[in-house]
LOTOR-617724 format. One line per field, with one value per atom (N, C-alpha, C, CB): atom name; residue in three letters; x, y, z; residue number from 1. Coordinates in nm, 4 decimals. Each point is the difference from the previous one (the first is absolute). Glycine has a CB too. Example, Ala and Ser with C-alpha at 12.3 -4.5 7.8 and 13.67 -1.06 7.14 Angstrom:
% residues 2
atom <- c(N:CA:C:CB:N:CA:C:CB)
rest <- c(ALA:ALA:ALA:ALA:SER:SER:SER:SER)
u <- c(1.3190:-0.0890:0.0900:-0.1892:0.1542:0.0820:-0.0770:0.1184)
v <- c(-0.5690:0.1190:0.1200:-0.1173:0.2223:0.1190:0.1090:-0.0628)
w <- c(0.7800:0.0000:0.0000:0.1246:-0.1966:0.0060:0.0730:-0.2145)
nr <- c(1:1:1:1:2:2:2:2)
END
This chain:
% residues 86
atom <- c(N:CA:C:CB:N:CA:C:CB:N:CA:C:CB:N:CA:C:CB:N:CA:C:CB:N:CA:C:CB:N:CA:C:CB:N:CA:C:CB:N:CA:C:CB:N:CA:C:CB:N:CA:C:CB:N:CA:C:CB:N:CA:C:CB:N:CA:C:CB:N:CA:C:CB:N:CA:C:CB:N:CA:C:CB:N:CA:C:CB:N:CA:C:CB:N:CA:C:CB:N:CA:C:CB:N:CA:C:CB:N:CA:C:CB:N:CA:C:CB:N:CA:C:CB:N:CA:C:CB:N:CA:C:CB:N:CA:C:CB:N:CA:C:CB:N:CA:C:CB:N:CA:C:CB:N:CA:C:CB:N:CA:C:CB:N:CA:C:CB:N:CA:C:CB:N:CA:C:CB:N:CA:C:CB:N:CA:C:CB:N:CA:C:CB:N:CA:C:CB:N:CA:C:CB:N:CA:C:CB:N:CA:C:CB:N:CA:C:CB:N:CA:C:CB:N:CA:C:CB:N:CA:C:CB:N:CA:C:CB:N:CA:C:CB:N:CA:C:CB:N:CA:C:CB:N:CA:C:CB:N:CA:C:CB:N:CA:C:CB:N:CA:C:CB:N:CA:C:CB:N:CA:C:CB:N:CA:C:CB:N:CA:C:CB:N:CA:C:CB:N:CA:C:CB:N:CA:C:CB:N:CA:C:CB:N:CA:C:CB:N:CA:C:CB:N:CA:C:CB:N:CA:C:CB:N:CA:C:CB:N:CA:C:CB:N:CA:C:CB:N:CA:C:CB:N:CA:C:CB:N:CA:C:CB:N:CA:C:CB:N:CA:C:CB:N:CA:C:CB:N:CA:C:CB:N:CA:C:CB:N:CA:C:CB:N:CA:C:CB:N:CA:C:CB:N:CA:C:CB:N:CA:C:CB:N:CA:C:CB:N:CA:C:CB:N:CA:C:CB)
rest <- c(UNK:UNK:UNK:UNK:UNK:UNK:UNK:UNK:UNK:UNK:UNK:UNK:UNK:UNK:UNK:UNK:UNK:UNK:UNK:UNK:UNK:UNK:UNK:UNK:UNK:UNK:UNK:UNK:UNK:UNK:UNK:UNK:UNK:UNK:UNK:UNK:UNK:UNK:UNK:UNK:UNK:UNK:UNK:UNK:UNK:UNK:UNK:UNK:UNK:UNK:UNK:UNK:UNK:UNK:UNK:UNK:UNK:UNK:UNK:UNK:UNK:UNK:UNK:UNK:UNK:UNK:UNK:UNK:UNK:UNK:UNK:UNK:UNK:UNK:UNK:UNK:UNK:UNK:UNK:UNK:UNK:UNK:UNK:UNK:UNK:UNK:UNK:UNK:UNK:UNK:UNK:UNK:UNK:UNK:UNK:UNK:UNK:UNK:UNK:UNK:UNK:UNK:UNK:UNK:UNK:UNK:UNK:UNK:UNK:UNK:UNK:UNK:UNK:UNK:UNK:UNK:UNK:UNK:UNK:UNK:UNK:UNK:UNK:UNK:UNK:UNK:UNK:UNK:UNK:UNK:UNK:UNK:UNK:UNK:UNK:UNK:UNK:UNK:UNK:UNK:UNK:UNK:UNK:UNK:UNK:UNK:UNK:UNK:UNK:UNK:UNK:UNK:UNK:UNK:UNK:UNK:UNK:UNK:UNK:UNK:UNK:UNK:UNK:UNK:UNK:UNK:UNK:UNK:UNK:UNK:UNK:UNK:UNK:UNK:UNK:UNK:UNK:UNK:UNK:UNK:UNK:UNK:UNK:UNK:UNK:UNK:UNK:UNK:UNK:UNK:UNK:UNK:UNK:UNK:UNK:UNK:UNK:UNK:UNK:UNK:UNK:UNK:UNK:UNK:UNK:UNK:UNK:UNK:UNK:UNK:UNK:UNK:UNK:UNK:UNK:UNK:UNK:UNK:UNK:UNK:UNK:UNK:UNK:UNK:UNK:UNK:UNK:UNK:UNK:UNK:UNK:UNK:UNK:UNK:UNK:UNK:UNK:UNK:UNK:UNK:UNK:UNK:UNK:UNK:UNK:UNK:UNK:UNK:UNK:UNK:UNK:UNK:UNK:UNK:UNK:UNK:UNK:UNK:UNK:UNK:UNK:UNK:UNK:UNK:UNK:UNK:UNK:UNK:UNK:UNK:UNK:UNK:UNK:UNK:UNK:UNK:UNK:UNK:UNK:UNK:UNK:UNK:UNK:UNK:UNK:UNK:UNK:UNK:UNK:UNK:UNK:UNK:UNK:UNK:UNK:UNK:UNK:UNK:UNK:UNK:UNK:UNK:UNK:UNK:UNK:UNK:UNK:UNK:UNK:UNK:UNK:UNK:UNK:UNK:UNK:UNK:UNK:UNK:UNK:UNK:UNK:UNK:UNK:UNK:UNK:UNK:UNK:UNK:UNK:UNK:UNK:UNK:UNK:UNK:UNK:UNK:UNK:UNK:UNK:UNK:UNK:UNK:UNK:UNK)
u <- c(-0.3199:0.0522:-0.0236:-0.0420:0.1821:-0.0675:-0.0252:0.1335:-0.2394:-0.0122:0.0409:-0.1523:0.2231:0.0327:-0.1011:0.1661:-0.1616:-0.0148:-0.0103:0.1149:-0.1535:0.0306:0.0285:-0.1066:0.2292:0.0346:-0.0645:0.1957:-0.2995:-0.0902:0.0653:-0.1947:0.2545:0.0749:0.1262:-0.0368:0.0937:0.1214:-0.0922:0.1669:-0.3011:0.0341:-0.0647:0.0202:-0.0978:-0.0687:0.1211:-0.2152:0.3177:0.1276:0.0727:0.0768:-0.1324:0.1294:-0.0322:0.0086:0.0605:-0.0431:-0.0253:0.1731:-0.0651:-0.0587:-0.1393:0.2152:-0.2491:-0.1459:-0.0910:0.0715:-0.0308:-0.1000:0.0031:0.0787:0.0387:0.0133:-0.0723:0.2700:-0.2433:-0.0518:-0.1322:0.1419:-0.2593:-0.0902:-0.0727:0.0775:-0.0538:-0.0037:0.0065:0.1216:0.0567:-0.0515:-0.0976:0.2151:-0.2180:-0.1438:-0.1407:0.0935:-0.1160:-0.1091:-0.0110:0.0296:0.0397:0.0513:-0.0181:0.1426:-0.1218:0.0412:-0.1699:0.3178:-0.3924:-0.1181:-0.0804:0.0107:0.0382:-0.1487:0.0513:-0.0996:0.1928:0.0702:-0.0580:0.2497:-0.2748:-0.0455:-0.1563:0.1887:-0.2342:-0.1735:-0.0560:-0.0291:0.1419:0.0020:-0.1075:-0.0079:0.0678:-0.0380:0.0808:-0.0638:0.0289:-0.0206:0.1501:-0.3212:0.4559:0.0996:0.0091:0.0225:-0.1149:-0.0099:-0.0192:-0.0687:-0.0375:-0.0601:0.1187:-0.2556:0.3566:0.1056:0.0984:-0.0133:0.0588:0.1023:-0.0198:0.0408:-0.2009:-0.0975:0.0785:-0.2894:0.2513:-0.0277:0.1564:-0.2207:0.3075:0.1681:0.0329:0.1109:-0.1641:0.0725:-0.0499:-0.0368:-0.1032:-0.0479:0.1025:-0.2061:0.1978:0.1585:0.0601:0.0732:-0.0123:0.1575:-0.0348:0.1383:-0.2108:-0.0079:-0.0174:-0.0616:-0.0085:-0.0383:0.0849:-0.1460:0.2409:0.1218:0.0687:-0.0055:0.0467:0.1383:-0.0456:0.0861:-0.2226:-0.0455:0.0101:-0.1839:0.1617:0.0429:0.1161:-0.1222:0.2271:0.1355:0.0230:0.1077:-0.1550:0.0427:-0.0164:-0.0550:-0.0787:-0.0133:0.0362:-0.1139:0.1623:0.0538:0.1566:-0.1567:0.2016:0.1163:0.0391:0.0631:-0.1938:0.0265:-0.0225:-0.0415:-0.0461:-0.0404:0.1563:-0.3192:0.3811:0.1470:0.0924:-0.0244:0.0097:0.0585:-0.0416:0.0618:-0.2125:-0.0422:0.0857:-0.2079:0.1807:-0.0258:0.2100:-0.2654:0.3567:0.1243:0.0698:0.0045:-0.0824:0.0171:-0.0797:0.0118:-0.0957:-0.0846:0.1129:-0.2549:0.3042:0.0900:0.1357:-0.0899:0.1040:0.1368:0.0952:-0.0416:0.0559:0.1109:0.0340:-0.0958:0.2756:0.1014:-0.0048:0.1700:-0.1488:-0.0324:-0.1361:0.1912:-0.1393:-0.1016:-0.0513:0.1467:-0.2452:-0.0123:0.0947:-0.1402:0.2397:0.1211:0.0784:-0.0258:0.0680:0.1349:0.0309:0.0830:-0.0830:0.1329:-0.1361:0.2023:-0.0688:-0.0456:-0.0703:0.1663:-0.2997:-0.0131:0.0417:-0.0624:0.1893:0.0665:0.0852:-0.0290:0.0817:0.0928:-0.0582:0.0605:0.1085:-0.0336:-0.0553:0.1650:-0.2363:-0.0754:0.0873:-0.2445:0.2813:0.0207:-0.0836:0.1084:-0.1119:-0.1389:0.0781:-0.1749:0.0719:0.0381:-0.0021:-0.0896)
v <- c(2.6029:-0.0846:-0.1467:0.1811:-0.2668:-0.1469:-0.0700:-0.0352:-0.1003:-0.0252:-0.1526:0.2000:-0.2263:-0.1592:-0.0657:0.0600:-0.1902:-0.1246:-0.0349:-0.0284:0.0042:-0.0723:-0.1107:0.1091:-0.1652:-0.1128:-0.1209:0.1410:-0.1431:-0.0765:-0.1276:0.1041:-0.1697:-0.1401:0.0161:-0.0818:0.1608:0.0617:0.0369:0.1364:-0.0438:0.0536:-0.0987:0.2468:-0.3330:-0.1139:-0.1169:0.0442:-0.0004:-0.1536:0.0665:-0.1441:0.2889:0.0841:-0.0555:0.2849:-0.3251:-0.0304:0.1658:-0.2585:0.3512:0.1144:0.0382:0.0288:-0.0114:-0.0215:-0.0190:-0.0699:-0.0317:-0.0908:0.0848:-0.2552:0.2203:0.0908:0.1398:-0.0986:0.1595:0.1254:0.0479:-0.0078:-0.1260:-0.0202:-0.0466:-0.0077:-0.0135:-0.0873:0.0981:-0.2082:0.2870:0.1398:0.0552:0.0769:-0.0499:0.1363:-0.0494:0.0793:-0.1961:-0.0812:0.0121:-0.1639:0.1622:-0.0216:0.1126:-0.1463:0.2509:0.2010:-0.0068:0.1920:-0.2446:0.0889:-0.1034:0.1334:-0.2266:-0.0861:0.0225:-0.1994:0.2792:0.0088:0.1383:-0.1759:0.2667:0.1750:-0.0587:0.1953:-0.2243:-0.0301:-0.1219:0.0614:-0.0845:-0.0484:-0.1865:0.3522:-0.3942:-0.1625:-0.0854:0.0215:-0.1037:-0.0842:-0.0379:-0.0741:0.0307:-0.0496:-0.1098:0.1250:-0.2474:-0.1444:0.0190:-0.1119:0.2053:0.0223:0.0854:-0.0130:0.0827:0.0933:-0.1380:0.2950:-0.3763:-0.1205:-0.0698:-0.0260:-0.0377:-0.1097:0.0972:-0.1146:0.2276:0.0824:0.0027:0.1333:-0.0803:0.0007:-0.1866:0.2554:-0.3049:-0.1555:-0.0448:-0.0994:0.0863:0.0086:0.0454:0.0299:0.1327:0.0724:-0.1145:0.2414:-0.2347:-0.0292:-0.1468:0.1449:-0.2644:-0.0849:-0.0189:-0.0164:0.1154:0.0318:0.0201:0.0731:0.0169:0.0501:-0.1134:0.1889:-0.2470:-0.1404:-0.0610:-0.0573:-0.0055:-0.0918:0.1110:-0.1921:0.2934:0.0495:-0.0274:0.1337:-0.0491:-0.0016:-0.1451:0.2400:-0.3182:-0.1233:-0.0833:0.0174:-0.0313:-0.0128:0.0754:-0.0954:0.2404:0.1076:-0.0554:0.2025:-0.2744:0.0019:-0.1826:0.2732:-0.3372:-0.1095:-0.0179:-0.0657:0.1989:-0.0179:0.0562:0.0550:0.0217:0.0317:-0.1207:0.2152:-0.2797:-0.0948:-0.1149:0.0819:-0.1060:-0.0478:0.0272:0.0119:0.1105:0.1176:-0.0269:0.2242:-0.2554:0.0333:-0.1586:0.2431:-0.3530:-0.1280:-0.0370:-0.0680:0.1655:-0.0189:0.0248:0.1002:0.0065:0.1190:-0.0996:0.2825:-0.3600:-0.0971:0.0530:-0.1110:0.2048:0.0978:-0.1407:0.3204:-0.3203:-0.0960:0.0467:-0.0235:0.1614:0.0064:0.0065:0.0619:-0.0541:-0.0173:0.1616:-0.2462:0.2451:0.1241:0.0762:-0.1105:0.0236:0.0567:0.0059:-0.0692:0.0646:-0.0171:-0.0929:0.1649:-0.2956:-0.0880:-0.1112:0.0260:-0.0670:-0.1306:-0.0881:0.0195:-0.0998:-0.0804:-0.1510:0.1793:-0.2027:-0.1103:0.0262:-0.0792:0.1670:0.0385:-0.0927:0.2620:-0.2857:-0.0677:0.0825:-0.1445:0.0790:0.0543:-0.0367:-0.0349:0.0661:-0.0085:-0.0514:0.1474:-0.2985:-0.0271:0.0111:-0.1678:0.1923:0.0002:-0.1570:0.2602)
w <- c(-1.8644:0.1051:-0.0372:0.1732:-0.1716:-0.0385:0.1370:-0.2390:0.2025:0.0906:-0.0119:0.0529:0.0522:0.0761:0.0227:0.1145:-0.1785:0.0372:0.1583:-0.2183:0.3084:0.1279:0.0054:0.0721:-0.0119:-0.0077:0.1084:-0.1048:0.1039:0.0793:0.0360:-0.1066:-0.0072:0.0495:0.1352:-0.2902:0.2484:0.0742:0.1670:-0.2744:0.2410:0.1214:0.0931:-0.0751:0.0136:0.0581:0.0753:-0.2103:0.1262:0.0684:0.1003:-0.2302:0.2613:0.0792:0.1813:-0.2082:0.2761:0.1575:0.0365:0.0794:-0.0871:0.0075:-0.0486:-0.0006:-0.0628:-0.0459:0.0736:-0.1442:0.1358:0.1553:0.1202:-0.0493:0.1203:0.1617:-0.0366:0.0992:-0.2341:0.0123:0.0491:-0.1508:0.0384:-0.0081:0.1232:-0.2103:0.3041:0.1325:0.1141:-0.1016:0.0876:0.1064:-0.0734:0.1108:-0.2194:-0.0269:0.0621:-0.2640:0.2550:0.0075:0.1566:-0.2242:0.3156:0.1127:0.0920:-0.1092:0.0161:0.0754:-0.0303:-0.1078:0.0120:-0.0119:0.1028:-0.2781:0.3199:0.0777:0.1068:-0.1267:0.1875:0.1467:-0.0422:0.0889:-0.1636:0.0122:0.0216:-0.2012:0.0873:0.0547:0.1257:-0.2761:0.3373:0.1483:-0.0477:0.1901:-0.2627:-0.0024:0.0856:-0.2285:0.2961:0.1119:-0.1092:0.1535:-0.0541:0.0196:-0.0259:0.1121:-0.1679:-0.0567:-0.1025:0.1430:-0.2034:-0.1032:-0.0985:0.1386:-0.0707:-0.0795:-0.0264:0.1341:0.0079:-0.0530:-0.0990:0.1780:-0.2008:-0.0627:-0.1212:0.1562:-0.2546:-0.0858:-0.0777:0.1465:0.0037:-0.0606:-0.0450:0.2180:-0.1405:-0.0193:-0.1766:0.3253:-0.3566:-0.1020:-0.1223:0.1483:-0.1168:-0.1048:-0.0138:0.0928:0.0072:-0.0080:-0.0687:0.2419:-0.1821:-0.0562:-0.1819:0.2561:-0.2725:-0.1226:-0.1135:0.1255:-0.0681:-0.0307:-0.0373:0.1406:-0.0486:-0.0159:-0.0836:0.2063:-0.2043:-0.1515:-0.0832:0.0662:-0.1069:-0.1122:-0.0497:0.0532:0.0671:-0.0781:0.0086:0.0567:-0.0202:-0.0175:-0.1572:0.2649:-0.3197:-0.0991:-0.0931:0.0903:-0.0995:-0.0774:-0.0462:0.1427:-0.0002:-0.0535:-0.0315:0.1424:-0.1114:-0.0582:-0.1525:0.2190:-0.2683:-0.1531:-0.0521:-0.0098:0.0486:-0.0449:-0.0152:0.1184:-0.0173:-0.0297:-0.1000:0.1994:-0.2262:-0.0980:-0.1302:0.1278:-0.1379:-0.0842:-0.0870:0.2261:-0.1100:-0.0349:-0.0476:0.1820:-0.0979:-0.0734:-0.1829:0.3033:-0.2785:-0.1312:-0.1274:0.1216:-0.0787:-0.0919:-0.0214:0.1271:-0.0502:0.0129:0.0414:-0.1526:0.2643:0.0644:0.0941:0.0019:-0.0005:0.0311:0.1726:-0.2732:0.2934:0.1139:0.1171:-0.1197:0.1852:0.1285:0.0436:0.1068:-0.0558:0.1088:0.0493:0.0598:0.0244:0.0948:-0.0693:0.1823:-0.3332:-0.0961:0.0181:-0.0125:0.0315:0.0166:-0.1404:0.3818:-0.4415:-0.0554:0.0728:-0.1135:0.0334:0.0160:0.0502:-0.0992:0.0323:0.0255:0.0943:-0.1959:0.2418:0.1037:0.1150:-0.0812:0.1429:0.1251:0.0979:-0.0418:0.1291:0.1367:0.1202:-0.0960:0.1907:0.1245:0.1023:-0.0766:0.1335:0.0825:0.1209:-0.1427:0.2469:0.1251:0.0749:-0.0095)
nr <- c(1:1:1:1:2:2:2:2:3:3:3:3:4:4:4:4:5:5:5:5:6:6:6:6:7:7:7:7:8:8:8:8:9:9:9:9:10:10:10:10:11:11:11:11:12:12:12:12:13:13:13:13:14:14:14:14:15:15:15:15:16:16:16:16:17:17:17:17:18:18:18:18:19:19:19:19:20:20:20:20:21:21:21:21:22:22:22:22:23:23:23:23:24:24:24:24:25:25:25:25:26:26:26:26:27:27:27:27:28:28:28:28:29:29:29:29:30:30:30:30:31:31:31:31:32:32:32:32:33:33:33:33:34:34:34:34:35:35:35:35:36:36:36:36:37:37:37:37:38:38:38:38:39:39:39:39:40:40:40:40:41:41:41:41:42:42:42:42:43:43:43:43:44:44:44:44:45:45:45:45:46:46:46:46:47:47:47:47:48:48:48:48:49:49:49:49:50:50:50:50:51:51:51:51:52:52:52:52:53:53:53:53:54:54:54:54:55:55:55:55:56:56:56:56:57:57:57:57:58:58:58:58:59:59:59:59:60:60:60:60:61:61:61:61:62:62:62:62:63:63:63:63:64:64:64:64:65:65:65:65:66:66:66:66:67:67:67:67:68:68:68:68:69:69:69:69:70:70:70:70:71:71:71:71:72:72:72:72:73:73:73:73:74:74:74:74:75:75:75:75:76:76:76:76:77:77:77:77:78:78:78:78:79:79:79:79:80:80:80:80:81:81:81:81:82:82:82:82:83:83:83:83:84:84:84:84:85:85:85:85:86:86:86:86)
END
């Protein structure tokens, strides 16, 4: 049987991930009956935790894709392309 790699970067940038990590965290301090501040305090933490992750995860990509000299952007569109301001 071979075995996989885990893609730790990936599962660390996933928001799913997160929420997952947050109900589980969430089902077990609502089963062993912890005080209702102490379960919010605990989920908020996650989640906070979470967003700076994928946040910096996907700002090193973007590092990561200007380094490489890719013409495009994140969303596909050129760089130089006009923008639309409101």
């Amino acid at each position: 049987m071979k075995t996989e790699k885990i893609d730790w970067k990936g599962k660390l940038s996933s928001r799913k991930f997160w929420m997952c990590l947050a109900g589980l965290v969430l089902s077990m301090l609502v089963t062993f009956d912890v005080g209702s501040v102490l379960a919010e305090r605990v989920v908020g933490m996650i989640t906070a935790f979470g967003a700076v992750a994928v946040y910096i995860l996907a700002e090193a990509s973007v590092d990561r894709a200007h380094e490489e000299g890719h013409d495009e952007d994140i969303d596909g569109s050129a760089p130089d392309a006009e923008v639309d301001e409101w």
